[in-house]
ROVO-129843 format. One line per 2 residues: number of its first residue (from 1); their letters; for each residue x, y, z of C-alpha. Coordinates in nm, 3 decimals, decimal comma. Example, Ala and Ser with C-alpha at 12.3 -4.5 7.8 and 13.67 -1.06 7.14 Angstrom:
2
1	as	1,230 -0,450 0,780 | 1,367 -0,106 0,714
END
This chain:
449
1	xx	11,654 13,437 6,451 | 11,363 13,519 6,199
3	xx	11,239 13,901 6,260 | 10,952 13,893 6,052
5	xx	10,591 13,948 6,188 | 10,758 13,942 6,565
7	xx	10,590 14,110 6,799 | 10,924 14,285 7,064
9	xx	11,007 14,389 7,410 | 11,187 14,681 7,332
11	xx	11,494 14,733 7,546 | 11,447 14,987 7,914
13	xx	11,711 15,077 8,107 | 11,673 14,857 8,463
15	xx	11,335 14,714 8,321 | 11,442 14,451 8,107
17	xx	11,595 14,259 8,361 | 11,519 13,896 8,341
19	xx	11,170 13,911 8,568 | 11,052 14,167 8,309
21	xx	11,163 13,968 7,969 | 11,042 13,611 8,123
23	xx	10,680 13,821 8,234 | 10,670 13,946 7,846
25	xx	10,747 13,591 7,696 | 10,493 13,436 7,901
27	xx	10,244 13,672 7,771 | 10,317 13,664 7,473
29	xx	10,618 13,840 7,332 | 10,811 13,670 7,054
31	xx	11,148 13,869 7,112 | 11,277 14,031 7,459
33	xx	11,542 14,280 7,465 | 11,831 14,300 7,737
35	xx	11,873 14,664 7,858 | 12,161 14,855 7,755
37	xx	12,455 14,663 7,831 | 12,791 14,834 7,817
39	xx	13,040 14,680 7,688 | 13,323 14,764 7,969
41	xx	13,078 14,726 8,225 | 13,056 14,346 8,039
43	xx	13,389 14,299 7,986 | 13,528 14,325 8,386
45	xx	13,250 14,044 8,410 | 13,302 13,685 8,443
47	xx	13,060 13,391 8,330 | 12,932 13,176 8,599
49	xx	12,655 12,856 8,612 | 12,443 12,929 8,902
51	xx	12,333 12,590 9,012 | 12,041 12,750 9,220
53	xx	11,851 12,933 9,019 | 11,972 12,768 8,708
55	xx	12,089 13,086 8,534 | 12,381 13,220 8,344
57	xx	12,521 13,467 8,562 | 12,796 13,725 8,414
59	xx	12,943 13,870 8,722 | 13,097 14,217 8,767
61	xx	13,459 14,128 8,935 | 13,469 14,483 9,094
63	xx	13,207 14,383 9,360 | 13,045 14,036 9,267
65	xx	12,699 14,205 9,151 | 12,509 14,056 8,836
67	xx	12,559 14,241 8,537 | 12,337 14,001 8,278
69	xx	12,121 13,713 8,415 | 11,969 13,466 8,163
71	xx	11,810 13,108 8,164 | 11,738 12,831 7,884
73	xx	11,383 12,941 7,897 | 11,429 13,297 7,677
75	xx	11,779 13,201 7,527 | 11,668 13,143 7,125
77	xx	11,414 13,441 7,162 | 11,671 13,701 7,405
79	xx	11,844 13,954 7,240 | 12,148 14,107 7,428
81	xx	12,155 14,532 7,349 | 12,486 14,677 7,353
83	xx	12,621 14,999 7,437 | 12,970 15,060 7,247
85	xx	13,192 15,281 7,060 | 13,428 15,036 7,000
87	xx	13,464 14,750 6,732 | 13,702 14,572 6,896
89	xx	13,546 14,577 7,245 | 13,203 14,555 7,076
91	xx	13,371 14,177 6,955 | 13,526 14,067 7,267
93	xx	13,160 14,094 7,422 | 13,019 13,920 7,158
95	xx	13,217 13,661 7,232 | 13,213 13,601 7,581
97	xx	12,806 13,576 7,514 | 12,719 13,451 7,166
99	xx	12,671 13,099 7,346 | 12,398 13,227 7,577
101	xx	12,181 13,506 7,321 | 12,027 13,437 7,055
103	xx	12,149 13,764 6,886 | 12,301 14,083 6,942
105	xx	12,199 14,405 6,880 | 12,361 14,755 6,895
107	xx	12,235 15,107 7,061 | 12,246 15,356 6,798
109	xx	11,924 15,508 6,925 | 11,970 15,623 7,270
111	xx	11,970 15,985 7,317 | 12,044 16,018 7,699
113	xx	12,380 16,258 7,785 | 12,571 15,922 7,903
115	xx	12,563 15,773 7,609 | 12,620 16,029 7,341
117	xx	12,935 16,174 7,625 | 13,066 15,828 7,576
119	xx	13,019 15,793 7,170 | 12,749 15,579 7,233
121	xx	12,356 15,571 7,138 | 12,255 15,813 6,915
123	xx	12,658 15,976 6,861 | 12,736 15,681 6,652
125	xx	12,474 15,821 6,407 | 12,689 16,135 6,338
127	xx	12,974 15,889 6,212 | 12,807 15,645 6,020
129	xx	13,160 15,488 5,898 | 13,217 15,370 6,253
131	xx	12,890 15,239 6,316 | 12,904 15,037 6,006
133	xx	13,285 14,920 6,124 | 13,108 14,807 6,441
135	xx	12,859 14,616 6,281 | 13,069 14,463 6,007
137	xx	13,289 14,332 6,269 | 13,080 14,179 6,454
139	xx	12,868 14,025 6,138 | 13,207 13,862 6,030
141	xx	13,306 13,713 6,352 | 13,039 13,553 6,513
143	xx	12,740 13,350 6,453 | 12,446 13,462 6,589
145	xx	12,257 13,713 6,412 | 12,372 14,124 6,445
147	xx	12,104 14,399 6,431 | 12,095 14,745 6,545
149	xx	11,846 15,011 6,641 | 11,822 15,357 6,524
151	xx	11,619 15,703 6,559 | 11,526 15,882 6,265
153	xx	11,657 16,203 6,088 | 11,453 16,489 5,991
155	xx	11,410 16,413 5,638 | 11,353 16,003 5,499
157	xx	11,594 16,042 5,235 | 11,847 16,132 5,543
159	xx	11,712 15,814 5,715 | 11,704 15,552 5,406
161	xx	12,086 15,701 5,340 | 12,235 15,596 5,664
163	xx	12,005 15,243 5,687 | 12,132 15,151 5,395
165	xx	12,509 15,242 5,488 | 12,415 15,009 5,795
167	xx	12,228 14,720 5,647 | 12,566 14,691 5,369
169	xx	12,698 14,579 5,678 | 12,514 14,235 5,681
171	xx	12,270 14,302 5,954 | 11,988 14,074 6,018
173	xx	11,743 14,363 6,106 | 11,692 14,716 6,170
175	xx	11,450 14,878 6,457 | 11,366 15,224 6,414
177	xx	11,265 15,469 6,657 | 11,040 15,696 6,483
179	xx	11,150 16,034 6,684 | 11,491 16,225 6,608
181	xx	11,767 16,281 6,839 | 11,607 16,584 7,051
183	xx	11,251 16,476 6,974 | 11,087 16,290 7,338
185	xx	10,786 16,119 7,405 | 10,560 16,368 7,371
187	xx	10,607 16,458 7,034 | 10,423 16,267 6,753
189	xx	10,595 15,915 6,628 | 10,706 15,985 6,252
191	xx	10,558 15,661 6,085 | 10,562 15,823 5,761
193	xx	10,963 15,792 5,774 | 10,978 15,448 5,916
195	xx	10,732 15,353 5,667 | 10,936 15,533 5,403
197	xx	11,250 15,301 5,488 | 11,084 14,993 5,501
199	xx	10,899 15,010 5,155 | 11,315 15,071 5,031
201	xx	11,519 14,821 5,231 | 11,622 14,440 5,169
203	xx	11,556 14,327 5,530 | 11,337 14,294 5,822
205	xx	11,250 14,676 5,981 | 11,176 14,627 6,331
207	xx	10,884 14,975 6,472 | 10,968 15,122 6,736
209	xx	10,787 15,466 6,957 | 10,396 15,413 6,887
211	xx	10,362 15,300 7,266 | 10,116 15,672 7,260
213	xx	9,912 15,476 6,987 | 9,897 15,123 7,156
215	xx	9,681 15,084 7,448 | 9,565 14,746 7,354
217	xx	9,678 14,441 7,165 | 9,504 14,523 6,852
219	xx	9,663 14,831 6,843 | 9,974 14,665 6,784
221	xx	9,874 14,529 6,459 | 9,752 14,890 6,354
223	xx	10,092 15,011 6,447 | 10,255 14,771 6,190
225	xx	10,071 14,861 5,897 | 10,086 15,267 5,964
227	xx	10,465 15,189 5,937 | 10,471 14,905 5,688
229	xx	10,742 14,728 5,914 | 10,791 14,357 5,966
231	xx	10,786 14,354 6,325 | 10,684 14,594 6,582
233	xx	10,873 14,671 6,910 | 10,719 14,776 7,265
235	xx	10,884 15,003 7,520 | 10,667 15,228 7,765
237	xx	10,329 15,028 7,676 | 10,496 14,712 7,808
239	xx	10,661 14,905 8,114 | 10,322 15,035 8,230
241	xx	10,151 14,705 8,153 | 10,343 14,374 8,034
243	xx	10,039 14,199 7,893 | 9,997 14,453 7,652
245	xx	10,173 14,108 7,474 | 9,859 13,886 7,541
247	xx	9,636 13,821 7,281 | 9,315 13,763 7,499
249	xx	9,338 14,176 7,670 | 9,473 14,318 7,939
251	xx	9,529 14,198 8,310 | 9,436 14,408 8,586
253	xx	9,760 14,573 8,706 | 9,749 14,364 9,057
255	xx	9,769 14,065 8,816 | 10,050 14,189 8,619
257	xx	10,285 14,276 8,956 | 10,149 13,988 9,144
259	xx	10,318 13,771 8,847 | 10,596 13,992 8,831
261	xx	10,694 13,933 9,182 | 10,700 13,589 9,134
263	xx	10,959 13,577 8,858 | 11,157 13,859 9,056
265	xx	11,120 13,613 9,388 | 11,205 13,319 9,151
267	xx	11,503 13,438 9,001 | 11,622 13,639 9,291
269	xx	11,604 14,011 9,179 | 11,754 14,289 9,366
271	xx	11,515 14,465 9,609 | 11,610 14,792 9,417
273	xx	11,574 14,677 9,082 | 11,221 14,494 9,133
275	xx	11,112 14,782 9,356 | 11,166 15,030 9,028
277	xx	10,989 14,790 8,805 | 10,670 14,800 9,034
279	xx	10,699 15,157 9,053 | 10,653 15,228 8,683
281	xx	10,410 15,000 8,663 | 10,205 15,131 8,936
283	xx	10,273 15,522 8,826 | 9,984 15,720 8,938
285	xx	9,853 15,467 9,176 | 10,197 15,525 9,395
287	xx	9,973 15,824 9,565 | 9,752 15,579 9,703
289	xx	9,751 15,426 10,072 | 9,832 15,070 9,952
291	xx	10,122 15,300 9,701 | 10,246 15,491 9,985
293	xx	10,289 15,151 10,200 | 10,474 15,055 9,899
295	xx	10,725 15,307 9,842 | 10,778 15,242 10,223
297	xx	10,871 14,914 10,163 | 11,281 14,807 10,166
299	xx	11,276 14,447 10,076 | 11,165 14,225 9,838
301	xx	10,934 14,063 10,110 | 10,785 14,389 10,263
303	xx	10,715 14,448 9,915 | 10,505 14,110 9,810
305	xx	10,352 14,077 10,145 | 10,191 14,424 9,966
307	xx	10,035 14,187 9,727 | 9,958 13,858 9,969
309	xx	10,277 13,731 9,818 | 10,506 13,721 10,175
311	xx	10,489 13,363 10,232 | 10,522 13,264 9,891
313	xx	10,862 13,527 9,892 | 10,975 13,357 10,259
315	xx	10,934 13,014 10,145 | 11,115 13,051 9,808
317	xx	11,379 13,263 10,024 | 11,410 13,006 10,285
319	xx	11,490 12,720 9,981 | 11,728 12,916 9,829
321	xx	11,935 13,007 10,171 | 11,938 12,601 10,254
323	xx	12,121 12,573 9,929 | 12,386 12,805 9,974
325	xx	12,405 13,223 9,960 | 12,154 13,446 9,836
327	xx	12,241 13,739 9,596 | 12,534 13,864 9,459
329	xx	12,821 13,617 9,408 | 13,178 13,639 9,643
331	xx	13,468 13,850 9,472 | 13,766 13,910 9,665
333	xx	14,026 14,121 9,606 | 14,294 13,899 9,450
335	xx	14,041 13,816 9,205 | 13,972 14,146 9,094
337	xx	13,949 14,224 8,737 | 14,293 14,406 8,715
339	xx	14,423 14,200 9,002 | 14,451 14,470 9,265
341	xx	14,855 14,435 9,440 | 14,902 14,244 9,754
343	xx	15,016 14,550 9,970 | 14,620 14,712 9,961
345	xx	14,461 14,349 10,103 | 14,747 14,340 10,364
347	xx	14,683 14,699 10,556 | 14,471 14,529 10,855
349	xx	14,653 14,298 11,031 | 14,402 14,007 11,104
351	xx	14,641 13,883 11,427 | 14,426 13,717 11,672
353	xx	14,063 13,847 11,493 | 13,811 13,599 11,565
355	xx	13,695 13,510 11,188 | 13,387 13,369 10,999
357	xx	13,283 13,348 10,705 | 12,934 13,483 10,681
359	xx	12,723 13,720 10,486 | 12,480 13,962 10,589
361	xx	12,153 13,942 10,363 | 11,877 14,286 10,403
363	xx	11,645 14,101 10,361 | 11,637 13,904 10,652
365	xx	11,624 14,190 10,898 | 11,384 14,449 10,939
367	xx	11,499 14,797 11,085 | 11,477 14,648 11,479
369	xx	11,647 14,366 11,460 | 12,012 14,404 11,261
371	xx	12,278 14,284 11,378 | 12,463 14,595 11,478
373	xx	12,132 14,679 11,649 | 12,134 14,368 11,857
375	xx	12,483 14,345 11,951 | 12,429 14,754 12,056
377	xx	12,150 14,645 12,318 | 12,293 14,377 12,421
379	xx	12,656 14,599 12,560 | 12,374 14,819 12,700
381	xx	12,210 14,549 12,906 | 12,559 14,367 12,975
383	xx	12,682 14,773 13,089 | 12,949 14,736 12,799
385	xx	13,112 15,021 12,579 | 12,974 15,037 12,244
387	xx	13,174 14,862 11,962 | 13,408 15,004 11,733
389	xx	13,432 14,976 11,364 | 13,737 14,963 11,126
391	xx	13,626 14,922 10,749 | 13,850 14,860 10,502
393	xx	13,808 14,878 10,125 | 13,961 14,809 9,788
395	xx	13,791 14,904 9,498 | 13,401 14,762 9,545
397	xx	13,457 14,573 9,804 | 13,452 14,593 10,200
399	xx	13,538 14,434 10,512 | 13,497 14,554 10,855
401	xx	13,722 14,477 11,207 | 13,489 14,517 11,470
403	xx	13,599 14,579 11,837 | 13,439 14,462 12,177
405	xx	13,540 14,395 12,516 | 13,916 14,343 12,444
407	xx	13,851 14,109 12,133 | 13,830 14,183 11,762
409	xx	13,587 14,021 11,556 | 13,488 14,034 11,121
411	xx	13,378 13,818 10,868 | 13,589 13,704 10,573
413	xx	13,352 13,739 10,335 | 13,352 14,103 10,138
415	xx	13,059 14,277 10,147 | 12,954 14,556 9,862
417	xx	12,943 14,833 10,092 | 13,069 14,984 10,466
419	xx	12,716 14,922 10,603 | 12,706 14,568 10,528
421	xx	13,068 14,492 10,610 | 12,996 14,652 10,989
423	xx	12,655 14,424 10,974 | 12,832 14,097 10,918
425	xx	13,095 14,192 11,120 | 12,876 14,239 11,415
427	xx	12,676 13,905 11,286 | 13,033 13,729 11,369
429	xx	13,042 13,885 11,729 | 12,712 13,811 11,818
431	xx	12,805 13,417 11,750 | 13,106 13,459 11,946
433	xx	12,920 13,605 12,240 | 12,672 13,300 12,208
435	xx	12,355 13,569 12,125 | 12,280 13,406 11,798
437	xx	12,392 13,065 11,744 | 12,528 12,897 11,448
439	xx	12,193 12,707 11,378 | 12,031 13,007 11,367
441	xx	12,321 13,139 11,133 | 12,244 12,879 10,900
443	xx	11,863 12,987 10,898 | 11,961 13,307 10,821
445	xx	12,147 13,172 10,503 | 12,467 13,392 10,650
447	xx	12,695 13,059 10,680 | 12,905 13,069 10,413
449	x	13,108 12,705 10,330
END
């Protein structure tokens, strides 16, 4: 990858999912960065094809949710960002995705209390002797290219001293956050030092913290030459407004989400994760009626039919349930990631418990008609006790034994949390009682085969 005169989606933590990166390549962005990725978080993952969406999936094996989602369509311009204190970690990652990013690149800029408790970020600044042995193992061991991305010191000589410790390393290219360690958006960018270090160094200096100074597209440009960098990298600018990439101006910010939403429908984002994204890119505008509805909103449909997008977000929903389950991927708990021992799966004995494999997808439901809802007013038509619930859970993962009239009901596929377990559970009841039927189960995309 060539980092000269690139114009970069800087990496956000839970922005720069794939919706976000695709949105910023489509207007225009040469580069994307993941979000921070950290590296055990990575490593208890697993690689899987999904045939639906066509995507590289890397699954977490502690509850089946997606840790890194790519596609062919951003893989020679997608650079993966990850969080590590460890060279030898820092490689097996590498590894497991130098076939699927174009390069990698390593925090050593974040300033947030997680990462500098963990050694990570910014702390690997205070020992540059590691951070080179981090980079110099991973420049000698694989083959896609190996940057990193700093924050300044107080003084350029400081600043130059460490790059060039770094860049001895073999790095492709450097991005530099013009602010020190305590120093926050609202203090002035330093361009002076960037610009310092890039009229000294052999390779490609990447800008980074002028998002107060761009507002437009041309002010991009500006931003390059104040710093005399190759390449200039977008954070907050892009958050607030993703065609800050396009060439031709801005889009309206109804524009920008309504596009958004379709990627995020498209490549089946979370609910939680698209619902942030919207948020900070709607930021004032939240305190408005059509905002208020908004933040009101629980799924991804409730949250399109905002922007005239619902039938679009059904239809795309409804394809995607015909061809198997929506969402996160099935772990169960001998496949855990260390294999968890036999004696934890065995403590509910499944002895006569009607069983079904089905799923229970949010979105699907509004707050009236869950499952657990249904089945309650149907016992108190049919003068019926309430059910009972019995969850059970190793590590991430959860299954629920539900109890009615004498029988015992649950679904064999684990759910990520208590509330869903008791929801498919009660799914499984209702289809044994005849309420909903397995047609309708199949609509629902709950059916698992």
């Amino acid at each position: 990858m060539i980092y000269d005169n690139k114009i970069i989606l800087a990496p956000m933590v839970r922005i720069n999912t794939l919706p976000m990166r695709l949105l910023a390549l489509r207007y225009g962005a040469d580069i994307v960065y993941t979000e921070e990725l950290i590296d055990w978080k990575l490593l208890r993952s697993k690689r899987r094809y999904n045939d639906i969406l066509k995507t590289v999936d890397f699954v977490d094996q502690t509850d089946g949710t997606i840790v890194f989602r790519t596609c062919d369509e951003e893989k020679e311009r997608v650079v993966l960002q990850l969080g590590t204190c460890s060279a030898d970690r820092a490689l097996k990652v590498a590894k497991m995705v130098e076939n699927d990013v174009a390069a990698i690149d390593i925090n050593m800029g974040c300033p947030k209390e997680f990462s500098i408790k963990g050694g990570m970020g910014i702390a690997l600044l205070e020992d540059p002797d590691k951070a080179y042995n981090i980079l110099k193992t991973l420049v000698d061991n694989i083959s896609i290219p190996v940057t990193c991305k700093i924050r300044i010191f107080p003084t350029p000589e400081e600043t130059l001293k460490v790059v060039n410790k770094l860049i001895s390393s073999g790095i492709k290219a450097i991005g530099i956050h013009g602010r020190t360690r305590n120093e926050r958006p609202q203090h002035a960018v330093n361009t002076d030092i960037i610009k310092y270090v890039a009229e000294r160094v052999p390779i490609q200096v990447i800008a980074n913290g002028g998002s107060k100074e761009i507002e437009k597209h041309s002010d991009i440009y500006k931003f390059k030459e104040m710093t005399g960098c190759s390449s200039v990298m977008i954070a907050r600018a892009a958050e607030w407004n993703c065609s800050i990439f396009r060439k031709n101006g801005l889009l309206p910010i109804d524009t920008v989400i309504t596009d958004y939403l379709k990627l995020a429908v498209d490549y089946d984002n979370s609910p939680s994760n698209t619902k942030y994204c919207v948020q900070n890119i709607l930021r004032d505008l939240q305190e408005t009626p059509r905002g208020r509805k908004f933040l009101e909103s629980q799924t991804v449909e409730q949250i399109c039919a905002i922007w005239d997008l619902d039938e679009y977000c059904k239809k795309k929903q409804d394809e995607y349930q015909s061809m198997g389950i929506q969402g996160r991927w099935q772990v169960t708990p001998d496949e855990l990631e260390p294999p968890n021992k036999k004696s934890k799966i065995e403590e509910i004995n499944l002895d006569g418990v009607e069983q079904m494999k089905v799923c229970f997808i949010r979105a699907n439901f509004n707050d009236l008609n869950l499952p657990k809802t249904q089945l309650h007013v149907w016992a108190g038509r049919n003068g019926c006790k309430l059910p009972t619930y019995e969850t059970q859970q190793v590590e991430k993962l959860f299954r629920t034994i539900l109890s009615f009239k004498g029988k015992k009901y649950t679904s064999t596929f684990w759910e990520k949390n208590k509330k869903f377990a008791e929801q498919s559970a009660a799914l499984v009841c209702l289809y044994y009682l005849g309420v909903v039927s397995r047609e309708e189960l199949v609509k629902l995309g709950s059916v698992i085969k």
